[in-house]
N, CA, C and O of each residue as an XYZ file, in Angstrom:
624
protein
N     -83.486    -91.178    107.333
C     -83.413    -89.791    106.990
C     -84.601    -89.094    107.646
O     -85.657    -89.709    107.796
N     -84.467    -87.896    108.020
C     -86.036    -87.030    108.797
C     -85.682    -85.882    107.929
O     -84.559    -85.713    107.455
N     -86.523    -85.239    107.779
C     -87.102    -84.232    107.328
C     -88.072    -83.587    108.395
O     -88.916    -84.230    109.019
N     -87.769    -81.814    108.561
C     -88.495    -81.054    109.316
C     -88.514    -79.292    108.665
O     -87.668    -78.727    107.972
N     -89.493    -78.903    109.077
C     -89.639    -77.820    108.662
C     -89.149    -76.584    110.109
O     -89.495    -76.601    111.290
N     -88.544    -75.945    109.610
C     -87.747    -75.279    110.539
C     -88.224    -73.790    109.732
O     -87.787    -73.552    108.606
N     -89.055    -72.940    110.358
C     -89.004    -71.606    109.967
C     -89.555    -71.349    107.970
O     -90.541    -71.600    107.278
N     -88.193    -70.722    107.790
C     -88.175    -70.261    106.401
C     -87.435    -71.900    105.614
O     -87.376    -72.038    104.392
N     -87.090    -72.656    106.309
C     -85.849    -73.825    106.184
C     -86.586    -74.694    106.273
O     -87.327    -74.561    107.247
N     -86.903    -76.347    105.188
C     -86.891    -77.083    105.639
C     -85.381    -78.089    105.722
O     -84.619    -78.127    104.755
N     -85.131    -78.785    106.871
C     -83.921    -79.567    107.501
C     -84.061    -80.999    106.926
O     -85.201    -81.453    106.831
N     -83.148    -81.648    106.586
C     -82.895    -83.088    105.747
C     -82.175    -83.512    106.640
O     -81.135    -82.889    106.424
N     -81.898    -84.480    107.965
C     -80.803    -84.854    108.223
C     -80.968    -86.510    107.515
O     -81.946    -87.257    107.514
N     -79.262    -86.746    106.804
C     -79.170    -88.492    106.628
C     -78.150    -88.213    107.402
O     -77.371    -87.260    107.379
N     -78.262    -89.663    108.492
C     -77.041    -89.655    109.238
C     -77.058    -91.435    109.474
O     -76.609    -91.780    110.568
N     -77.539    -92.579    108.538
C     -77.438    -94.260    108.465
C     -76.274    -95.020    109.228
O     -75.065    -94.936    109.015
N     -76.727    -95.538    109.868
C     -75.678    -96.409    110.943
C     -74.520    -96.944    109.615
O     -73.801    -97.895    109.922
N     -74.348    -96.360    108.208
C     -73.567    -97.493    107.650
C     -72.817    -95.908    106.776
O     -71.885    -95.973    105.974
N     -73.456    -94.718    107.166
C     -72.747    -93.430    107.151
C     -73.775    -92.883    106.049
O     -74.424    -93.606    105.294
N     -73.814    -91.410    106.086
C     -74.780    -90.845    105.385
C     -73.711    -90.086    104.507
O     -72.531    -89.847    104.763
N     -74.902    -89.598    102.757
C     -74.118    -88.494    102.042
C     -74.894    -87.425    101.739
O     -75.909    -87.314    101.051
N     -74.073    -86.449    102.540
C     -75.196    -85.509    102.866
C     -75.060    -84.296    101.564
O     -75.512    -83.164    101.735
N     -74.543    -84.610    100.576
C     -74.134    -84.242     99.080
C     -75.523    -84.709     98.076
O     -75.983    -83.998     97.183
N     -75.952    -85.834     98.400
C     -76.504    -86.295     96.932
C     -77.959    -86.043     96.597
O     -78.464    -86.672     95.667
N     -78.798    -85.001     97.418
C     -80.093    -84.705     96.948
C     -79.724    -82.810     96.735
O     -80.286    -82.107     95.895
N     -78.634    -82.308     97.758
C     -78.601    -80.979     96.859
C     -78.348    -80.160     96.084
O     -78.711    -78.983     96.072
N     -77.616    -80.789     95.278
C     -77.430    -80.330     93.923
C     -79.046    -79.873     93.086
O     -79.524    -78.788     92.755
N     -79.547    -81.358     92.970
C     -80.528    -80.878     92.105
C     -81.698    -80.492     93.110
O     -82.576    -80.032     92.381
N     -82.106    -80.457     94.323
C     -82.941    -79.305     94.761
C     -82.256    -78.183     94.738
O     -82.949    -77.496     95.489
N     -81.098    -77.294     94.297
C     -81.256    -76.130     94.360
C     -81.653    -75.950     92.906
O     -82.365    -74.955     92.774
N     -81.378    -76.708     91.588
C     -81.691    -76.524     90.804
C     -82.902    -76.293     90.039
O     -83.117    -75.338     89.292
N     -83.988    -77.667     90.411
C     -85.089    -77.450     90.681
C     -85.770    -76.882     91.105
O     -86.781    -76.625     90.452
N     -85.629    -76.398     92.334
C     -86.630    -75.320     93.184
C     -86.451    -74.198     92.947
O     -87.332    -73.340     92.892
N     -84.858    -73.978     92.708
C     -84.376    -72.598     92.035
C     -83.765    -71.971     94.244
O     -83.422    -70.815     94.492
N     -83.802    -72.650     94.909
C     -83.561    -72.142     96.356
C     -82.032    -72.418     96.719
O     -81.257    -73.083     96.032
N     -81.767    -71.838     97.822
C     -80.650    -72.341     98.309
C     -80.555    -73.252     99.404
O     -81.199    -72.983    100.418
N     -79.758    -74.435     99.360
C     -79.136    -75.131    100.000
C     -77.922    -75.377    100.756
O     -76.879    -75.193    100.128
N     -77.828    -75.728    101.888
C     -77.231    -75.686    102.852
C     -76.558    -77.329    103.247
O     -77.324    -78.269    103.459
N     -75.353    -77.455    103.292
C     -74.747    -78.698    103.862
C     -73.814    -78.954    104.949
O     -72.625    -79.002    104.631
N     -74.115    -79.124    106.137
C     -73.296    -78.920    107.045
C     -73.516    -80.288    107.953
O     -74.510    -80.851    108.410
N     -71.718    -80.607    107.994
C     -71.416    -81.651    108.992
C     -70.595    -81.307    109.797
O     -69.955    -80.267    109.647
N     -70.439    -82.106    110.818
C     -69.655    -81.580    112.124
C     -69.211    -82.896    112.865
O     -69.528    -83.123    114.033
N     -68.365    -83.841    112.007
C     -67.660    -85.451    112.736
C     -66.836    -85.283    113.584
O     -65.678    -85.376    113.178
N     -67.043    -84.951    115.191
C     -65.994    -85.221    115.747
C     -65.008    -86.645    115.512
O     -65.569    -87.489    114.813
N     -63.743    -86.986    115.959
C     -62.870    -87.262    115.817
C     -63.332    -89.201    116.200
O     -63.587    -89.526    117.359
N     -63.352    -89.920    115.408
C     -63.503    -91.521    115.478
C     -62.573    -91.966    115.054
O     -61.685    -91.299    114.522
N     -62.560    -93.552    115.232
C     -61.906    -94.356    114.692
C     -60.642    -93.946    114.837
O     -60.162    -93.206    115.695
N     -60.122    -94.507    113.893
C     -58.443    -94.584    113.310
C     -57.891    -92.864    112.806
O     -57.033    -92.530    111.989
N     -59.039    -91.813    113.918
C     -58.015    -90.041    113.360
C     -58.884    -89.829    112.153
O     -58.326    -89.271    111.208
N     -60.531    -90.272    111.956
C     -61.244    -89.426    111.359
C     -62.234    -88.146    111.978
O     -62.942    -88.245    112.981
N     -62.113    -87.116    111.246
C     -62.773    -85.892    111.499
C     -63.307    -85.316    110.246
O     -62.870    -85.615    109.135
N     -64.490    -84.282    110.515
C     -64.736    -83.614    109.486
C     -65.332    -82.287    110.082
O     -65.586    -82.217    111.284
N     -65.544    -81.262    109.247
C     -66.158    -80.273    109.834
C     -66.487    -79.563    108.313
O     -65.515    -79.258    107.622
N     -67.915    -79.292    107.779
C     -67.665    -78.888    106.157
C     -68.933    -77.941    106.090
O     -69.841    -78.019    106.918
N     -68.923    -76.986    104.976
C     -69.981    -76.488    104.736
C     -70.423    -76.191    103.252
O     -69.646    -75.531    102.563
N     -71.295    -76.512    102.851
C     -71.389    -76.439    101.155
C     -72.679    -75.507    100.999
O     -73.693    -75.584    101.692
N     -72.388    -74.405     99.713
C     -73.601    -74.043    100.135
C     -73.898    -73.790     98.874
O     -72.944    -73.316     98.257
N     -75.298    -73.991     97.987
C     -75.680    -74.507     96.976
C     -76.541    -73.165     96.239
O     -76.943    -72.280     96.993
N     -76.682    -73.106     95.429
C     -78.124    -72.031     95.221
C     -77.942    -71.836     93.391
O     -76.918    -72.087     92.755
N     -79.110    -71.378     92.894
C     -79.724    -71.245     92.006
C     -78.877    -70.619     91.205
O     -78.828    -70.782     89.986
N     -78.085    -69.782     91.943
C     -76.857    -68.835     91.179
C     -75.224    -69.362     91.481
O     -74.149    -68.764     91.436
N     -75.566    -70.654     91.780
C     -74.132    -71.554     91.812
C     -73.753    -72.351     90.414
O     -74.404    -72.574     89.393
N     -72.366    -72.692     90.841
C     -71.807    -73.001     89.280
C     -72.512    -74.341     89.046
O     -72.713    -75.038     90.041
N     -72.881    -74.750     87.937
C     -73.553    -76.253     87.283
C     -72.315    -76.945     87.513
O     -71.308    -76.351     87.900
N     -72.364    -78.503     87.229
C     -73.880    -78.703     87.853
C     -74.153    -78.840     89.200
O     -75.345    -78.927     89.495
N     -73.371    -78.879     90.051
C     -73.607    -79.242     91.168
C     -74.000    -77.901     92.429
O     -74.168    -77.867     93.648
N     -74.017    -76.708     91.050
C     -74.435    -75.491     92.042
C     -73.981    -75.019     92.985
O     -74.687    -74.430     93.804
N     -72.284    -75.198     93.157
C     -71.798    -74.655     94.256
C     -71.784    -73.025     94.184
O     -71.469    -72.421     93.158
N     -72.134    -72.440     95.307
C     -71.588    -71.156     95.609
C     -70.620    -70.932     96.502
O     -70.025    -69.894     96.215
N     -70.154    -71.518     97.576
C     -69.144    -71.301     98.571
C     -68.874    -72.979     99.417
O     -69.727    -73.548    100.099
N     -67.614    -73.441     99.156
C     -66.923    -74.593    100.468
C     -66.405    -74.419    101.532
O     -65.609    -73.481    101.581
N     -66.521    -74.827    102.169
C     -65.325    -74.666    103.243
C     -66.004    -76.214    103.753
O     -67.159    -76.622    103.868
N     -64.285    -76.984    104.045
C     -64.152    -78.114    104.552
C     -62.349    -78.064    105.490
O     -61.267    -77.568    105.176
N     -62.836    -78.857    106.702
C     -61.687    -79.148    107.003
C     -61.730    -80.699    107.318
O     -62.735    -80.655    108.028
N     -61.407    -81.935    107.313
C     -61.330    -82.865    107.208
C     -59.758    -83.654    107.660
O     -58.575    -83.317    107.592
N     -60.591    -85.003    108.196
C     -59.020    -85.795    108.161
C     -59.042    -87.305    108.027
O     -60.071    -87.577    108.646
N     -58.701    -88.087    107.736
C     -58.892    -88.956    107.164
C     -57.521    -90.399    107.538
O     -56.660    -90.623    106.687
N     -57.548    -91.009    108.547
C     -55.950    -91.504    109.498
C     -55.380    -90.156    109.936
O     -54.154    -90.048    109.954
N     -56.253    -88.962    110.345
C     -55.267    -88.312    111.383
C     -54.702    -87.478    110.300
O     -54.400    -86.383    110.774
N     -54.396    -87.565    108.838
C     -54.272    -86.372    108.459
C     -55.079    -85.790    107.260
O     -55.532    -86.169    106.180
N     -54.991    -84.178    108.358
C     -55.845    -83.312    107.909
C     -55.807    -82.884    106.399
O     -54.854    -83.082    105.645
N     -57.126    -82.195    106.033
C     -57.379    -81.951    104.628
C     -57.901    -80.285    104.858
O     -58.950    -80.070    105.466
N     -57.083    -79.179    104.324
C     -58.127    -78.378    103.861
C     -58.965    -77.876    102.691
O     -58.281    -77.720    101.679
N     -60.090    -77.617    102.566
C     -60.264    -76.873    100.611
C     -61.062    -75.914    100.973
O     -61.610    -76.184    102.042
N     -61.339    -74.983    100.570
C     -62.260    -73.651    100.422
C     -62.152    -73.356     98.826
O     -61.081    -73.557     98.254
N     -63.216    -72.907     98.169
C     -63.924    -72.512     97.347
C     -64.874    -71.697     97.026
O     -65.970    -72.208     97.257
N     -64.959    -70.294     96.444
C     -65.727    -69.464     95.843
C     -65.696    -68.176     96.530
O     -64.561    -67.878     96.902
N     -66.637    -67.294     96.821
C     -66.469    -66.251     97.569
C     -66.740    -65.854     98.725
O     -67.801    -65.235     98.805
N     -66.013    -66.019     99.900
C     -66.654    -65.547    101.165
C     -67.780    -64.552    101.507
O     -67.871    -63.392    101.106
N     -68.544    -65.157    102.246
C     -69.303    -63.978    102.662
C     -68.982    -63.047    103.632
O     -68.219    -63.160    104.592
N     -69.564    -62.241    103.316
C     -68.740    -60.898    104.479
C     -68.654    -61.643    105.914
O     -67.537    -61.530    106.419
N     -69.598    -62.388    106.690
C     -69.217    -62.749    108.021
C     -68.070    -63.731    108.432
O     -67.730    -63.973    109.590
N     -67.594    -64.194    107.424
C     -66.605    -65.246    107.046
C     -65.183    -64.721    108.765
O     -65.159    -63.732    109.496
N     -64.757    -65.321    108.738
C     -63.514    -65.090    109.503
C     -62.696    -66.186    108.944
O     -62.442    -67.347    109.263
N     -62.311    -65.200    107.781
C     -60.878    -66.038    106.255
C     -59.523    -65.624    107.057
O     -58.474    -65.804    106.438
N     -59.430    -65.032    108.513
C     -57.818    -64.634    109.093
C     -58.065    -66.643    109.506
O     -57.275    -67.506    109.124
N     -58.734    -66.785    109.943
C     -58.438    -68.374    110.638
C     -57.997    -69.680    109.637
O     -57.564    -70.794    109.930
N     -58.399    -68.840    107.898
C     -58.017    -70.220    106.936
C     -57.004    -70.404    107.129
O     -56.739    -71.584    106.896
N     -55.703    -69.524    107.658
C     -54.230    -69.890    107.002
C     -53.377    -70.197    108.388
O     -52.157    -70.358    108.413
N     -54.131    -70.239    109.371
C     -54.025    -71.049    110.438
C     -52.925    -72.393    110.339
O     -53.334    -73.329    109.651
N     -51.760    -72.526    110.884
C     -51.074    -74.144    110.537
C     -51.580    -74.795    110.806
O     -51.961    -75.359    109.781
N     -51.839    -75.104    111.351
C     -52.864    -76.579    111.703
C     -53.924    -76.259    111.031
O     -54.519    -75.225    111.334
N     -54.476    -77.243    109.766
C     -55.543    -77.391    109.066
C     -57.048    -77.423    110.221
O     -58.084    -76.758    110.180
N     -56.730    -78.162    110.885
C     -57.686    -78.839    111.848
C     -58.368    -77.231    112.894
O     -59.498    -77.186    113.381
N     -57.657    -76.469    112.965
C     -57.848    -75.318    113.465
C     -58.473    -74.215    112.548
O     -58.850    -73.204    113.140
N     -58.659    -74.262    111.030
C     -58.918    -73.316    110.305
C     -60.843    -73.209    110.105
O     -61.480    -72.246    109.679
N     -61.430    -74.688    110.631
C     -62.973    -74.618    110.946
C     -62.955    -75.354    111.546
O     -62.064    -76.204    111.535
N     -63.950    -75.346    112.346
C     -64.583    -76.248    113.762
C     -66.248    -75.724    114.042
O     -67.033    -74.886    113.597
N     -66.201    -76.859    115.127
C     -67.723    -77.216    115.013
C     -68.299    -75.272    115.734
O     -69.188    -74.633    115.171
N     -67.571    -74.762    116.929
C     -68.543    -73.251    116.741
C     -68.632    -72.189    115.840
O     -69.375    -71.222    115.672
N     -67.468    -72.754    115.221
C     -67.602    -71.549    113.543
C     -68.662    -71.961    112.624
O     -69.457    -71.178    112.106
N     -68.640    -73.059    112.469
C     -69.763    -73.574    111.826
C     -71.428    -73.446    111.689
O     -72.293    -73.295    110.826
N     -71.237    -73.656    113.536
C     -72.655    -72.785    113.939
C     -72.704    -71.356    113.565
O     -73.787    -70.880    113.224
N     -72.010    -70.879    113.584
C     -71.983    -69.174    113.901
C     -72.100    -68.910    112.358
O     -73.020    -68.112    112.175
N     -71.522    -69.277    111.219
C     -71.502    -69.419    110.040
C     -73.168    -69.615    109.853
O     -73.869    -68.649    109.554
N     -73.719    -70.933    110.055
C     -75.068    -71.437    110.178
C     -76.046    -70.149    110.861
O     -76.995    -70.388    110.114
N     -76.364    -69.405    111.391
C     -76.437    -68.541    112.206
C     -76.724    -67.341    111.459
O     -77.704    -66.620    111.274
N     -75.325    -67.390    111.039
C     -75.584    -65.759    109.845
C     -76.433    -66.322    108.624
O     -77.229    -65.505    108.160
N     -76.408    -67.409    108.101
C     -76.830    -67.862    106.878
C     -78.319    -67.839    107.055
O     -79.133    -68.126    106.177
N     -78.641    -67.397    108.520
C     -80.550    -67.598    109.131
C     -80.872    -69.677    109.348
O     -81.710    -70.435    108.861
N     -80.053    -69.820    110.022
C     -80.669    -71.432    110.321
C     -80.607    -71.515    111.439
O     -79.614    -71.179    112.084
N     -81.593    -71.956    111.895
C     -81.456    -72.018    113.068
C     -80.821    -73.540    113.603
O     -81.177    -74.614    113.117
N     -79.637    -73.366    114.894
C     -78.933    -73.847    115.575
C     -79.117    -74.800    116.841
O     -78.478    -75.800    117.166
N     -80.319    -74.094    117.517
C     -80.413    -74.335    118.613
C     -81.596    -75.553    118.202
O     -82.575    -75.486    117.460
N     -80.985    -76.798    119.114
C     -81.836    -77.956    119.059
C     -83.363    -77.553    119.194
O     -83.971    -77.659    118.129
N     -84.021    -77.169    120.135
C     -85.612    -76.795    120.630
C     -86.323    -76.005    119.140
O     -87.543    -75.982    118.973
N     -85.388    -75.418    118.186
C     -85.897    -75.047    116.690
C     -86.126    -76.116    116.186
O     -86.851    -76.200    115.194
N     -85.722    -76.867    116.592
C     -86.336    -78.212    115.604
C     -87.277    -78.796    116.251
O     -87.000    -79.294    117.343
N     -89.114    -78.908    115.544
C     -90.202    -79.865    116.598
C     -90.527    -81.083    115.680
O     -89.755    -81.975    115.331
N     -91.629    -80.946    115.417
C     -91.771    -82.668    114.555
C     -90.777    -83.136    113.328
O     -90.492    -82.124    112.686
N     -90.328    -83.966    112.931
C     -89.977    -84.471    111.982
C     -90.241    -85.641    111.395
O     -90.527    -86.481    112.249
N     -90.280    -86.214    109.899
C     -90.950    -87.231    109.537
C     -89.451    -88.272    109.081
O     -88.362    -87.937    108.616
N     -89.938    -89.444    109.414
C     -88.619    -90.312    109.260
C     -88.991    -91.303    108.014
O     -89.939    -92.046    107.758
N     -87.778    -90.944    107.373
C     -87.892    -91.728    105.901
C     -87.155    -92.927    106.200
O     -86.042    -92.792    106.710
N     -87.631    -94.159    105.947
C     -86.960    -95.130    106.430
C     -86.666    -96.311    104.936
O     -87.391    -96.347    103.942
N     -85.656    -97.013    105.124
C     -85.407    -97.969    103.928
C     -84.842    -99.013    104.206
O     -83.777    -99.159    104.806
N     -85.606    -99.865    103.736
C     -85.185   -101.196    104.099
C     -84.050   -102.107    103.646
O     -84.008   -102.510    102.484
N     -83.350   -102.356    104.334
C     -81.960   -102.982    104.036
C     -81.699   -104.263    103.853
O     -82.477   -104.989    104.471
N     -80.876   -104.823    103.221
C     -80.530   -106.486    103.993
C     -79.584   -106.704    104.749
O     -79.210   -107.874    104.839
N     -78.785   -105.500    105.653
C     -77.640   -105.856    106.363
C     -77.850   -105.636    107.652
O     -78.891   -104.988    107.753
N     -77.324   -105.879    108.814
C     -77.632   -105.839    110.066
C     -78.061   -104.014    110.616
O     -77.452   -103.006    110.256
N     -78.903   -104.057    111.272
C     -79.391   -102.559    111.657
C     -79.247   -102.144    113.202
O     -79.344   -103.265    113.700
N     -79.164   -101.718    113.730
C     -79.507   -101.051    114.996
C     -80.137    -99.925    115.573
O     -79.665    -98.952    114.983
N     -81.029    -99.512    116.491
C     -81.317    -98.682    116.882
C     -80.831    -98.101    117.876
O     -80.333    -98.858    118.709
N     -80.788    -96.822    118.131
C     -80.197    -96.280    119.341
C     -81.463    -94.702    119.851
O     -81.954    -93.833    119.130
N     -81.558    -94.883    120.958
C     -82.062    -93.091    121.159
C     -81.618    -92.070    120.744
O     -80.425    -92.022    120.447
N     -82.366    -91.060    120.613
C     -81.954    -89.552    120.795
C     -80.791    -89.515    121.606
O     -79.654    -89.345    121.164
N     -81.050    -89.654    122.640
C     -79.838    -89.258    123.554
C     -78.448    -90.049    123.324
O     -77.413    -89.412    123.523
N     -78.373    -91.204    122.976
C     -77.635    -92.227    122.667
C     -76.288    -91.102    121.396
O     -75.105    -90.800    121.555
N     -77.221    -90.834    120.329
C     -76.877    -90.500    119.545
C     -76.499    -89.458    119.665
O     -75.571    -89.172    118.908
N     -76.922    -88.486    120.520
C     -76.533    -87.162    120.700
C     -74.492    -87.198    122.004
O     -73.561    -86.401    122.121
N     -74.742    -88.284    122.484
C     -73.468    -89.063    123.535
C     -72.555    -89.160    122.508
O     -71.484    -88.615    122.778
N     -72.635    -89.774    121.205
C     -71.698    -90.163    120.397
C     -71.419    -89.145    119.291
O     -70.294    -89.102    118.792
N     -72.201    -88.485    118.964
C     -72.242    -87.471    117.911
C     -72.273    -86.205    117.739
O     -72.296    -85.680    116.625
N     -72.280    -85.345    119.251
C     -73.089    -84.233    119.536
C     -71.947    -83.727    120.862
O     -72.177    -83.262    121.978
N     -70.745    -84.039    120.200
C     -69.692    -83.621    121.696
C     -69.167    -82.245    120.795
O     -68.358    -81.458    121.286
């Protein structure tokens, strides 16, 4: 996991060679801190027709317990797609694209940014400089890969 301070934002990425959940620390930091939280993934398409593309967004004035204020997910899971949305759009929203037929078409990875964007986060890789890496020790086989490695497989 790294942690970086980005601006007004600090950034959490878990992304574990054995899959990350990028759900289970923000619930209770928005609660605690009383701030808002931000969850955004962007899985291009692996394996056996999995995808994801999701955004959760958390805050002090979200419903208990898990503090949601607004979802949007599009997902697929063997190739078929999932949609859900939840709570109230924000004005920059573009809700003509939810009812889109193809699920898989109703969010994607540049709406997401652009979504990310209005919300004030910054997008662009070079916003992000040091980060500290939380590391945990396992008993199952590990691997390392580069930056770039990871950005080849994850970052299309």
């Amino acid at each position: 996991m790294l942690t970086a301070q980005v601006g007004a934002w600090t950034a959490l990425v878990n992304n574990s060679f054995n899959g990350g959940d990028m759900t289970a620390p923000g619930p209770a930091i928005a609660r605690e801190l009383g701030v808002r939280c931000l969850l955004a993934e962007h899985a291009p398409r692996y394996g056996p027709g999995h995808a994801a593309t999701q955004l959760e967004v958390l805050g002090p004035d979200g419903e208990p317990p898990l503090m949601y204020v607004r979802s949007l997910s599009a997902t697929a899971a063997d190739s078929r797609w999932e949609w859900y949305e939840s709570g109230t759009p924000f004005p920059f929203e573009q809700t003509e694209r939810y009812s889109a037929r193809r699920k898989r078409d109703r969010f994607d990875r540049p709406m997401l940014l652009e979504y990310l964007s209005a919300l004030g986060v910054p997008v662009e890789d070079d916003a992000y400089g040091q980060a500290t890496l939380h590391q945990e020790q396992v008993t199952w086989a590990t691997r390392e890969v580069t930056l770039a490695e990871a950005a080849a497989v994850f970052a299309r």
